[in-house]
C-alpha positions in Angstrom: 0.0 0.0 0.0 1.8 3.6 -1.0 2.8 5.5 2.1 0.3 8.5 0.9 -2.9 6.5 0.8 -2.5 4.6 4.2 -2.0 8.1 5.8 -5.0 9.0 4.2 -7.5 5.8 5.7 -5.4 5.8 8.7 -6.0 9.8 9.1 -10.1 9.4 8.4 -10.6 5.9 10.6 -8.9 7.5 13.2 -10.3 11.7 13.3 -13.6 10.1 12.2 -13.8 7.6 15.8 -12.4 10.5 17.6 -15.0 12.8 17.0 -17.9 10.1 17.3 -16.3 9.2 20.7 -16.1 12.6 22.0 -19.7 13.5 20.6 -21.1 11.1 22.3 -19.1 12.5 25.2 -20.1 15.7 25.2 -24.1 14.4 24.8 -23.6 12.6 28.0 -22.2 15.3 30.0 -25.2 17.8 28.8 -27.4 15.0 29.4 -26.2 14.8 32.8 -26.6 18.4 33.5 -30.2 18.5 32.2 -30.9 15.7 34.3 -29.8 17.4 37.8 -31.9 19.8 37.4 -34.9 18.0 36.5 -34.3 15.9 39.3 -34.3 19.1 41.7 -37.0 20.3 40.4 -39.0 16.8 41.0 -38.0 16.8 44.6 -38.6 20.1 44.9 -42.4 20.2 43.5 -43.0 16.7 45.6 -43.0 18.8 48.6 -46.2 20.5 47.9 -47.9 17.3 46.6 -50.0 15.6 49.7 -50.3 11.9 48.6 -52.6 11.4 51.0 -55.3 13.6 50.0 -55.2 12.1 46.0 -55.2 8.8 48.3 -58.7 9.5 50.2 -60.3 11.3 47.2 -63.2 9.6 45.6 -62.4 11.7 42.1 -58.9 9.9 41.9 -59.4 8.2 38.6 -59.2 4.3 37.7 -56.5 3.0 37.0 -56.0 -0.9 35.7 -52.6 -2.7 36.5 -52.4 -5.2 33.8 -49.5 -7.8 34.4 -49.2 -10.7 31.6 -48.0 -13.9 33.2 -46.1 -16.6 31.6 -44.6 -19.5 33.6 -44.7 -17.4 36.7 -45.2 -19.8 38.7 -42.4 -19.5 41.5 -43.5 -15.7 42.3 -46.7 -15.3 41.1 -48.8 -15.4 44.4 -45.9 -13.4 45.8 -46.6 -10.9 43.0 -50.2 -10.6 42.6 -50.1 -10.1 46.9 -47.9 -6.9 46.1 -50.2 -5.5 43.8 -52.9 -6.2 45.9 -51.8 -4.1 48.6 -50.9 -1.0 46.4 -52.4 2.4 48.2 -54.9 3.6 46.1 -58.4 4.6 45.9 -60.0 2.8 42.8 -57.9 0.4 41.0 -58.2 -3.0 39.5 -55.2 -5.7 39.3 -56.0 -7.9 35.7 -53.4 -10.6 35.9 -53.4 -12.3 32.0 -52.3 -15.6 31.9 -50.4 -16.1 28.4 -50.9 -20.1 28.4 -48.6 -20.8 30.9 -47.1 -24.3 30.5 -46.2 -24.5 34.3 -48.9 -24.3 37.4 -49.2 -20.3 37.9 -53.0 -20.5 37.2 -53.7 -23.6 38.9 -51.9 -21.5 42.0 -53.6 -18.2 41.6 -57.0 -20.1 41.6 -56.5 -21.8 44.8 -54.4 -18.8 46.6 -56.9 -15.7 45.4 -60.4 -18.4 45.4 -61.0 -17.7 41.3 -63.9 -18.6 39.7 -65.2 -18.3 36.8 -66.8 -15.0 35.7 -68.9 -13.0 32.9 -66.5 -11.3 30.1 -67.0 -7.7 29.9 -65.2 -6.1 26.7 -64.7 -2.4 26.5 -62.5 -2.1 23.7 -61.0 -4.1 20.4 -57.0 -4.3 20.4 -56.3 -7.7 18.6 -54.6 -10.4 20.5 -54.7 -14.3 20.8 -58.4 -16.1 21.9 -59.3 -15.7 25.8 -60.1 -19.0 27.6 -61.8 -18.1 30.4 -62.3 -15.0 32.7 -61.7 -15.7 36.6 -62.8 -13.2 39.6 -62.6 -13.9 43.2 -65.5 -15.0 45.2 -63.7 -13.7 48.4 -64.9 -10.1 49.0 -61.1 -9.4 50.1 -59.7 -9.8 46.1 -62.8 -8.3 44.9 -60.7 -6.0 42.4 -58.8 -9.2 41.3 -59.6 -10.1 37.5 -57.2 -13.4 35.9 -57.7 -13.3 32.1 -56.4 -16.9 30.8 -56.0 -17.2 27.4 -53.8 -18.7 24.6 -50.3 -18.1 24.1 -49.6 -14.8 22.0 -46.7 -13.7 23.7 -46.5 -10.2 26.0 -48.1 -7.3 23.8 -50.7 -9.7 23.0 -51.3 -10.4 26.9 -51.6 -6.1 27.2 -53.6 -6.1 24.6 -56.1 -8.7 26.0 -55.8 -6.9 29.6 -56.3 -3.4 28.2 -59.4 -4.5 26.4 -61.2 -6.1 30.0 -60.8 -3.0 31.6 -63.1 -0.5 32.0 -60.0 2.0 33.8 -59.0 5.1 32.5 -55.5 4.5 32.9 -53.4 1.9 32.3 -50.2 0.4 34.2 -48.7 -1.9 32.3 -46.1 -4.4 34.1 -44.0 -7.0 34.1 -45.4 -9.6 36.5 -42.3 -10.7 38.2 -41.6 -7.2 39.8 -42.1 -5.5 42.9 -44.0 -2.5 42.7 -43.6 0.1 45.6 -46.9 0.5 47.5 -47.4 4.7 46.8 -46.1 3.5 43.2 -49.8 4.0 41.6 -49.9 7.8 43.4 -46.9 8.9 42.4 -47.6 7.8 38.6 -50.8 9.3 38.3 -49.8 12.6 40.1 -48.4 14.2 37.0 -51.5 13.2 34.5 -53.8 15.3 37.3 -51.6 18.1 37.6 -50.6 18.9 34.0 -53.3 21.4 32.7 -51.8 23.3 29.4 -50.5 19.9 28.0 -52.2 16.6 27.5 -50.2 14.0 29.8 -50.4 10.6 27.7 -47.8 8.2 30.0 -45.6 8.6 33.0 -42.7 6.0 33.7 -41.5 5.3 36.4 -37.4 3.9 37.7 -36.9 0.4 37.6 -33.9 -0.8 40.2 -32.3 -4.7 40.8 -33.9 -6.7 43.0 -31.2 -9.3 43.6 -30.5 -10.4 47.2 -33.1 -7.8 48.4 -35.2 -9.2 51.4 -38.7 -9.7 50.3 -41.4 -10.8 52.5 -45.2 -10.2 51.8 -44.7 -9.2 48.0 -42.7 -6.0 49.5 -39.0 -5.1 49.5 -38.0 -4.9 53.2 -34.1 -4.2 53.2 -32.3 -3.0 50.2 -29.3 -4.8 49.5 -26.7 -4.4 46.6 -26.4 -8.2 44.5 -23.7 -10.4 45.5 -23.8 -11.7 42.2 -21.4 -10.0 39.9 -23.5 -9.2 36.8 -26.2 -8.1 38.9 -23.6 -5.9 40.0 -22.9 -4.8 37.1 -26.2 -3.7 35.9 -27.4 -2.4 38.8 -24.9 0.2 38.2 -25.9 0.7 34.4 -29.7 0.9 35.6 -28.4 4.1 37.8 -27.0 5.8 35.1 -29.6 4.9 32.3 -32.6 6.0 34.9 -31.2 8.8 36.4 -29.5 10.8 34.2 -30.8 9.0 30.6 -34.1 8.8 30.7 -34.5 12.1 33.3 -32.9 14.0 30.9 -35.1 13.0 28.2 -38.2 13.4 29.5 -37.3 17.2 30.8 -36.7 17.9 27.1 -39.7 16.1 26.2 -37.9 13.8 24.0 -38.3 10.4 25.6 -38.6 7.7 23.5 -39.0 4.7 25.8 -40.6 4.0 28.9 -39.6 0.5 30.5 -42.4 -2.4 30.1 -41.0 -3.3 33.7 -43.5 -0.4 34.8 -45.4 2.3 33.1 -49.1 4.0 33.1 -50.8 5.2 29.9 -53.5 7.0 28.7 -56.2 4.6 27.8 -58.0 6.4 25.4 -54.5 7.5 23.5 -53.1 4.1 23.8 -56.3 2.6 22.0 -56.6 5.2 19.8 -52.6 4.4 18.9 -53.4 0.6 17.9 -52.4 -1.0 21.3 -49.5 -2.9 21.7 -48.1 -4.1 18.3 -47.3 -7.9 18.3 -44.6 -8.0 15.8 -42.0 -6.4 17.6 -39.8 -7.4 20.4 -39.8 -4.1 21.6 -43.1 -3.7 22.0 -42.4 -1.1 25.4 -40.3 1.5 23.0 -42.8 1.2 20.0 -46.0 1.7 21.7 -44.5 5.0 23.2 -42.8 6.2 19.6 -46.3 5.5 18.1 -48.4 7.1 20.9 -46.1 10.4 20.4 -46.2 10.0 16.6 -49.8 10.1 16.6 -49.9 13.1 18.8 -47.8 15.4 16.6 -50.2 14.1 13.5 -52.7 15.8 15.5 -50.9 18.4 16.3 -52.2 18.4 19.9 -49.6 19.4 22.9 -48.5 16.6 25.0 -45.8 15.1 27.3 -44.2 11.7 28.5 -42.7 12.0 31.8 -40.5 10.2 33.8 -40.3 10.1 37.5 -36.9 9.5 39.6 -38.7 8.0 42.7 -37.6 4.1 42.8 -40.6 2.4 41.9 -40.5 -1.1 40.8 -38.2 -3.6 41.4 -36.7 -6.4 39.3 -34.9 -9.5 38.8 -31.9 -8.9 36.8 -30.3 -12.0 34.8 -27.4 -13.8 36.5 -26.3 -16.1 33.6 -24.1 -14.6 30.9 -26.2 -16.4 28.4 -29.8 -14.9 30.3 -28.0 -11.4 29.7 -27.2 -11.9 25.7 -30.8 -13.0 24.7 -32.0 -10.1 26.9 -29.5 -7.3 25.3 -30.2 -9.2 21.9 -33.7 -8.4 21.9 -33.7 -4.7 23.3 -31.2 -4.5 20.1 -34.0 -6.0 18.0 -36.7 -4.1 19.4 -34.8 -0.9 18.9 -34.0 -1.6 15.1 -37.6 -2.6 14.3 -38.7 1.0 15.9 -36.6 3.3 14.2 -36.9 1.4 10.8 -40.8 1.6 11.5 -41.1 5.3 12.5 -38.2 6.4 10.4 -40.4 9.2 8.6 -39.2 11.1 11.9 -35.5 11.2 11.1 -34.6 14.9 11.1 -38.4 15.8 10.8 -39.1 19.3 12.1 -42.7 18.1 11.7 -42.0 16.2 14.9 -39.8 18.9 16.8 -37.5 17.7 19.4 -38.7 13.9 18.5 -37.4 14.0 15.4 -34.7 16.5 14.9 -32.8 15.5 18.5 -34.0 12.1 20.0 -34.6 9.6 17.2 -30.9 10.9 15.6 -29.3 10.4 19.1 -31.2 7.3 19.3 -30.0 5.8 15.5 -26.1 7.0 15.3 -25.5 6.5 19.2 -27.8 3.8 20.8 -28.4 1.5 17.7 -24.6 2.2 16.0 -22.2 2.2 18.6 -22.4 -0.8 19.4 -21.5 -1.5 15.5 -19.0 1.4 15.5 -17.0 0.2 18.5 -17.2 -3.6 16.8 -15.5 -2.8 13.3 -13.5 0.0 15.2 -11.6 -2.9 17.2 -11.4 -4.9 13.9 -9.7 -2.0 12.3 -7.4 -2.1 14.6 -7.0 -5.7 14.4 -5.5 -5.6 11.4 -3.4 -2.6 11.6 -1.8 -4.3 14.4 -1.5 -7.3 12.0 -0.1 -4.9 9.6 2.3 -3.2 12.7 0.7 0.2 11.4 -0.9 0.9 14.9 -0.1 4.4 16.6 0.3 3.2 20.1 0.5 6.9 21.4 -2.5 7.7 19.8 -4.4 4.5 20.8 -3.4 4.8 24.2 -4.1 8.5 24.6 -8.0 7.5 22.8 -8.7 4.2 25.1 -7.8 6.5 28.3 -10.0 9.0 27.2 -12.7 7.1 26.7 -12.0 4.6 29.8 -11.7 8.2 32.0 -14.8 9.4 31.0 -17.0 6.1 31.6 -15.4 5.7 34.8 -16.1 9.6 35.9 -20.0 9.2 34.2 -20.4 6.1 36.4 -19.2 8.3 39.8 -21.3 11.1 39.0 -24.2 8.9 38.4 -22.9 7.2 42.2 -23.2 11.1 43.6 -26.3 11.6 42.4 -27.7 8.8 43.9 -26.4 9.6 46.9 -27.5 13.2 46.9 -30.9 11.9 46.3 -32.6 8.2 46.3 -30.4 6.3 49.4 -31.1 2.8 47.8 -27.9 1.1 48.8 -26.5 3.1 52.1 -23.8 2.6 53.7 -19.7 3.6 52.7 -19.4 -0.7 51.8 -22.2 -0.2 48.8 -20.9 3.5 48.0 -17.2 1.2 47.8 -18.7 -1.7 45.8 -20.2 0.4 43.3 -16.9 2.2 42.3 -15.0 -0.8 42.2 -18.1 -1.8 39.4 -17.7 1.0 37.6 -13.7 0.5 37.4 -14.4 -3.0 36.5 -17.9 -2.0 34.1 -15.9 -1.4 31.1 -13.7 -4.2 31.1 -15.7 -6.6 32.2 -19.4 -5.8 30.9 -19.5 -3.7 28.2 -17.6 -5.9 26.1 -20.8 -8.4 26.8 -23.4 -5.5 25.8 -21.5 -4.8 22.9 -21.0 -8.7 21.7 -25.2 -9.0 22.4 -26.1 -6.1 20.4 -24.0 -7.3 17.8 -25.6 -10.4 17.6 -29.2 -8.7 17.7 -28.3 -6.9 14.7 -27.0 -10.3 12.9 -30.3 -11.8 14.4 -32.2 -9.2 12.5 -31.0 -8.7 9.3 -29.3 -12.1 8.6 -31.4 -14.9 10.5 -34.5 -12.7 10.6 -35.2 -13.4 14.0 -38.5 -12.2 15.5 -39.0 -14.3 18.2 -38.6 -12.7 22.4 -36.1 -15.5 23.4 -36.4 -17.2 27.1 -35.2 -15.9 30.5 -35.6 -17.9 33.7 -37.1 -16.5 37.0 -35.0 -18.0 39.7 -37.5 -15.7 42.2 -36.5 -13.5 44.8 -34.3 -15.5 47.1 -34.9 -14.0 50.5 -39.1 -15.0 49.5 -40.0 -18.0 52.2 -42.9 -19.7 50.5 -45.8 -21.5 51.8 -46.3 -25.3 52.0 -46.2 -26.3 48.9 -49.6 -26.9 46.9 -49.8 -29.9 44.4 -51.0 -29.0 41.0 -54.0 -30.2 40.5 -56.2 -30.0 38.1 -58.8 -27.2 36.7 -62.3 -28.5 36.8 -64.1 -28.3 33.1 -66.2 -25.4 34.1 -63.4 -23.2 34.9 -62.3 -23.5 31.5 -65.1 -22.7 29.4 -64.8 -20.7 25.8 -66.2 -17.4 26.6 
């Protein structure tokens, strides 16, 4: 290769990942700073907000807490026993069992005293046929409704929930987590308060579970996980809640609100199409298409995020849990921003599409890719012995400084606000994780999302992928129950 051309490559590769890498940088730190003070100005506002007043009031609207349910069984009767004892005024809990292979209904009819019950439809979102319909005869689970029906996987479970529920607003969740009791308050707070814009969902932050004492469907003691990957994301869920997904929603530019947890506008969700069931990331779509159809009319509206730690959940401990999990958020992002690409530096859509769908394409689907054939680029000049050592050195510091330095700030923040893990042992743990984070994980993250895009467009992959519940550990159950069977009138076609 002549001297003059390899100067030239070596110069664009090099200049080019340079000023990606310090891009992305500088859209971190200003995230960061847009996230402080959103978070001041939540705590600062939740002052004058008296919880119990919204709790007592009989205008407090409906809400429905729809959790699909598929081979739950080791927490299910944990779970539905949180949700039970959430502290609000009207709300229903519509557990939707997805044709669970394992015992969970068999379980929930014997725990809660199911029977069967009349099917009440009040809207039309298309999912998979409903078996039967199951209420409790005891007067204690009254706002209890089980929804079993055939497999159609977990936006065809909402959809099924959504349409049984007569409930203004909609909480959508992931059955295997651990909602805090005020959770439902603090969601619903900012759809009541808003006046100039139309509120159409609020999200709420999701933290690790791991190694946390449970008893009664409630976290009692906080712990941090003693597993290491646990470790490990518990850290990236601090930095991705706080700061990411603050930041966003204080520029109104939030794209995503966490299926783990969220509560919609009915009447906007419905009106969007529901849940769409070809997509793997069926959590990030619905809220792209929900905001979509809002701009189209041209109406003023907001997605907010909230920085009080809300729901809790189990975090994969197996390398192998953590790839099909990373794989499929990579899938789920690709098939949202190829669908809704007709917002790519749209000023139709303001701030959506000139701002977060870009940041979301070039720095949350491609980095992964850029860091990939950026290390095979070096590969071979270091094959070739053409490698600048002083420049690679000085670049991998840069960029190992500034992950390190995100990862404390995000530590500070926490501790200046939400006290999760106290102590000086978890403040300790957490910076040796973030030394560790980007030798250690990352590579992982970046080897899943890799394969999610080879998934995608080469295999054509479309299916979620398995992850097993192990349960929360510190959960003593209850003599165990055999399985028994469901007698034939409990499983009538409705």
């Amino acid at each position: 290769m002549p001297s003059s051309l390899y100067y030239d490559i070596a110069f664009f590769f090099n200049y080019s990942i340079l000023v990606y890498a310090c891009t992305l940088m500088f859209i971190y730190i200003i995230l960061g700073i847009v996230s402080i003070g959103a978070i001041r100005a939540h705590l600062k506002k939740r002052k004058s907000v008296n919880f119990d007043n919204l709790l007592r009031s009989p205008l407090a609207p409906k809400i429905a807490v729809i959790a699909p349910a598929y081979n739950e069984s080791a927490t299910i009767i944990e779970n539905i026993r949180s949700l039970l004892s959430l502290r609000y005024n009207d709300f229903d809990i519509v557990i939707v069992n997805d044709g669970s292979k394992d015992d969970s209904l068999e379980k929930m009819i014997r725990a809660y005293d199911l029977i069967p019950a009349k099917r009440e439809s009040f809207s039309n979102l298309p999912h998979a046929p409903i078996r039967a319909i199951y209420r409790s005869k005891n007067e204690a689970f009254r706002n209890l409704l089980v929804v079993d029906k055939e497999n159609g996987g977990k936006a065809d479970s909402l959809n099924a929930g959504i349409n049984n529920t007569n409930a203004k607003y909609v909480a959508n969740i992931d059955v295997d987590c651990i909602i805090e009791d005020d959770a439902l308050l603090r969601m619903v707070e900012p759809f009541l308060q808003e006046i100039d814009v139309k509120m159409i969902a609020t999200g709420g932050v999701v933290r690790i579970a791991n190694d946390c004492e449970v008893r009664n469907g409630r976290i009692i003691k906080v712990n941090l996980p003693r597993n290491l990957l646990a470790l490990f994301q518990t850290l990236e869920y601090l930095r991705a809640f706080l700061l990411g997904r603050m930041a966003w929603s204080r520029l109104n530019g939030l794209l995503i609100i966490s299926g783990a947890f969220g509560l919609f506008d009915k009447s906007i969700l419905i009106e969007a199409g529901g849940y769409k069931k070809e997509t793997v990331g069926e959590d990030m779509e619905l809220v792209v298409r929900m905001r979509r159809l809002m701009h189209e009319r041209k109406e003023r509206y907001k997605v907010h995020y909230i920085p009080d730690p809300l729901c809790w959940t189990e975090s994969p401990t197996s390398i192998a849990t953590l790839i099909r999990q990373r794989n499929r958020w990579t899938r789920g992002t690709i098939e949202t921003l190829l669908d809704h690409r007709i917002m790519m530096f749209n000023p139709r859509f303001r701030i959506l599409g000139l701002i977060s769908y870009p940041f979301w394409l070039f720095f949350e689907w491609m980095a992964p890719l850029v860091e990939f054939f950026g290390l095979l680029y070096f590969l071979v000049l270091l094959v070739l012995g053409w490698v600048n050592w002083h420049y690679f050195l000085l670049l991998l510091t840069l960029v190992y400084s500034f992950a390190f330095m995100l990862s404390c700030f995000t530590i500070l923040v926490k501790e200046l606000t939400y006290k999760e893990y106290p102590g000086i042992k978890s403040i300790l743990t957490l910076l040796g994780v973030a030394l560790l984070e980007p030798i250690l994980f990352h590579p992982i993250v970046v080897y899943s999302a890799i394969k999610g895009n080879w998934d995608k467009f080469v295999l054509r992959k479309s299916n979620w992928g398995s992850q097993v519940r192990k349960g929360f550990g510190s959960v003593k159950p209850k003599e165990q129950i055999p399985s028994i069977p469901i007698p034939k009138e409990q499983t009538v076609e409705i």
